[in-house]
N, C-alpha and C positions, 0 to 999 in steps of 0.2 A: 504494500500500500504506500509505504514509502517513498519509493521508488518512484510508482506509476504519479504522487504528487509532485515531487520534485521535476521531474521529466515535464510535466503540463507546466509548472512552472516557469522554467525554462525555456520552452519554446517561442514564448513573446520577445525573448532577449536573442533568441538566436536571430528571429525573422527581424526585429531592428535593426542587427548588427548587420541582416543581409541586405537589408533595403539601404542602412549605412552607405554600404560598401560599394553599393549601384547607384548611389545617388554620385558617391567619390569620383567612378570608372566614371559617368556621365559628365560630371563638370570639369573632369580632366581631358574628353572626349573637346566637347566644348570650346574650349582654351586652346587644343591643340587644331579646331578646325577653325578656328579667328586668326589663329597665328598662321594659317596654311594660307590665308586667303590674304592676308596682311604681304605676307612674303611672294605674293602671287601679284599683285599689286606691285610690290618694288620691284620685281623683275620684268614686268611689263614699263613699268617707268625706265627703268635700266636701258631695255633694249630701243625701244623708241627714239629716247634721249641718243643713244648710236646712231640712229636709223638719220635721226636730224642731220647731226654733224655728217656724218657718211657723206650725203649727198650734197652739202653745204662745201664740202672739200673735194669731192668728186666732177661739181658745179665750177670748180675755181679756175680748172685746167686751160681753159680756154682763156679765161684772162693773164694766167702764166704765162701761158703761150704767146698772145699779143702784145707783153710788157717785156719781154725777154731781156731784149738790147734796150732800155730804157735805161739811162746811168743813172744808179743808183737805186731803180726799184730791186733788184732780187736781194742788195742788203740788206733794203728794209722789209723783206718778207720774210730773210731767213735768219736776218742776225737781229732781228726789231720783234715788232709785235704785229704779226701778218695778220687781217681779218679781210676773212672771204665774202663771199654773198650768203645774205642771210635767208635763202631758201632753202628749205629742208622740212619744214610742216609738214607738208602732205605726205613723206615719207616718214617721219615718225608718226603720225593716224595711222595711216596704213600698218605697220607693222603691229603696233598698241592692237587693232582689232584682230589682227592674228593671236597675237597673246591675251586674246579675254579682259582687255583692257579700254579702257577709251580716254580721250586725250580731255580734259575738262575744256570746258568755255574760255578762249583767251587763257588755254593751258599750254601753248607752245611759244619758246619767246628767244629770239638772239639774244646772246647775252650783250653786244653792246659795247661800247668804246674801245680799247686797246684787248678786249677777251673775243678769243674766236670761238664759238660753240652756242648752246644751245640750255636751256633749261624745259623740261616735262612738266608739266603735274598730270596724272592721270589718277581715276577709278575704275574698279571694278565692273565690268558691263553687269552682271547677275548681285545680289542682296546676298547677306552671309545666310540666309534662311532662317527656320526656323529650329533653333536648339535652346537648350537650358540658361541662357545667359537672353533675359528678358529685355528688351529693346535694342538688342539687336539684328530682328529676324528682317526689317526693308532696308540697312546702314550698309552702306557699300565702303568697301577699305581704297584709303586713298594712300598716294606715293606721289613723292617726286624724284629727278636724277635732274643732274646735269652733265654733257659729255664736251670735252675739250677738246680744239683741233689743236695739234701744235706740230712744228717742223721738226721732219728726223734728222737736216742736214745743216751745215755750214756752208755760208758763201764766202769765197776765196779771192779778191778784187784782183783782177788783173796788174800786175806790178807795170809802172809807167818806166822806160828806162830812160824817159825825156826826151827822147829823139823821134824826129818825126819825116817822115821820105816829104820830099816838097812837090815833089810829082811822083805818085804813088801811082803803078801800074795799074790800069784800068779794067776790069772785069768784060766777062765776054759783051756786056753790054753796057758799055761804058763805065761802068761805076765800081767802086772800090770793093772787092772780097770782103764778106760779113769776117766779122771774129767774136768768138765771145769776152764777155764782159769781165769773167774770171772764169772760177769752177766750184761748182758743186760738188763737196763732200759729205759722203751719206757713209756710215759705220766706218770711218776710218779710209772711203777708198773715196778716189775722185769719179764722176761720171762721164763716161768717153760721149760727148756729143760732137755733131756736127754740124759747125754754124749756116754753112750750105743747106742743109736739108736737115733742121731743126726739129729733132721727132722728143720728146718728154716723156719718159718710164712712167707708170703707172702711180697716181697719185698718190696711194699707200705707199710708194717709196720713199715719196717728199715730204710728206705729212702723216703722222700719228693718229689715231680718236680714242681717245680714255676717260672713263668719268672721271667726275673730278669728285676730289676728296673731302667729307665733310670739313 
């Protein structure tokens, strides 16, 4: 008889301890699916804020191109503070709605004066739903990134040796042979161009894209 009271007893403390214990797995559930969706957000912020700059620097080439022999611009592109065109929006949207993200209203923005890059804010396209942590089952998780362009290379001025030909031999049509302006040094090496037939490596060789750091 003992027994069989003690046992009834007990059973209201077990079923506590178990509905405890489900209540625990659940709000740890919870926290761990806010955090899943928080960090789904920064990564979609993350790649966006790339997607910007990417194109922003991808965009640039053409104007490298047609400033080449301009004295003194490639100094100030590579030894100064280069800032490209500030188009790149539609390709960080673009990418943010691949990643389950959207770019908020007046969420994409050059950064602006002597900074080349790009700032996100985005959300969440979907609500965290509905779980155990009460108001926030329609809250969308928000992020921002911003991603920097910078130069991977050195520019190297052409040394002047003060001498100058006074009738300098004339090109097949009439005009003086291009020369470049210096050289371009990328990891330590110089890049073999040809002032004649002016072709420019891939923009990823010129320039970098990296978030920038809080």
């Amino acid at each position: 008889m003992t027994d069989s009271r003690d046992a009834g007893q007990a059973a209201p403390i077990y079923i506590t301890m178990v509905a405890g214990l489900l209540f625990l797995a659940l709000a740890f559930f919870a926290v761990g699916q806010a955090g899943a969706t928080r960090n789904s957000a920064q990564s979609g912020a993350d790649a966006a804020a790339l997607a910007a700059a990417q194109e922003s620097r991808d965009r640039f080439a053409e104007e490298l191109l047609t400033n080449f022999f301009m004295p003194g611009y490639l100094d100030n592109i590579f030894n100064g503070s280069p800032v490209g065109p500030v188009i790149g929006c539609a390709a960080a949207r673009q990418l943010a709605d691949k990643n389950g993200v959207e770019v908020k209203p007046n969420g994409c923005n050059a950064l602006g004066g002597t900074s080349w890059g790009f700032t996100v804010d985005v959300r969440t396209q979907e609500p965290m739903g509905d779980n155990i942590l009460p108001g926030t089952e329609d809250k969308k998780a928000e992020a921002t990134a911003t991603a920097v362009v910078e130069p991977r290379c050195m520019f190297k001025p052409a040394e002047d040796d003060g001498e100058s030909e006074e009738n300098p031999e004339p090109g097949e049509e009439g005009e003086e042979e291009p020369s470049l302006p210096g050289e371009l040094v990328c990891n330590g090496r110089g890049l073999d161009l040809d002032p004649k037939n002016l072709v420019l490596p891939d923009m990823s060789v010129l320039f970098s894209v990296r978030l920038a750091e809080d």
